[in-house]
N, C-alpha and C positions, 0 to 999 in steps of 0.2 A: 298265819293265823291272825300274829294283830294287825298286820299289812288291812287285811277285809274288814278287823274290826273298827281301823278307822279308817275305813274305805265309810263303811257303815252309819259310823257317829257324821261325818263328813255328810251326809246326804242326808241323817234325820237333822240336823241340828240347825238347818233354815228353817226348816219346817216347822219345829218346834219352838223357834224362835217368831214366823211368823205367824204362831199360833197366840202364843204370850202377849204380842203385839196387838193383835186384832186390834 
């Protein structure tokens, strides 16, 4: 379970980092 959870954080947290960024 938190293996996927941060499987999860791991793949939004570019994203949301290159969002912040813009």
């Amino acid at each position: 379970f938190f293996g996927s959870m941060i499987g999860a954080l791991a793949k939004g947290l570019p994203s949301l980092i290159s969002l912040i960024k813009k």
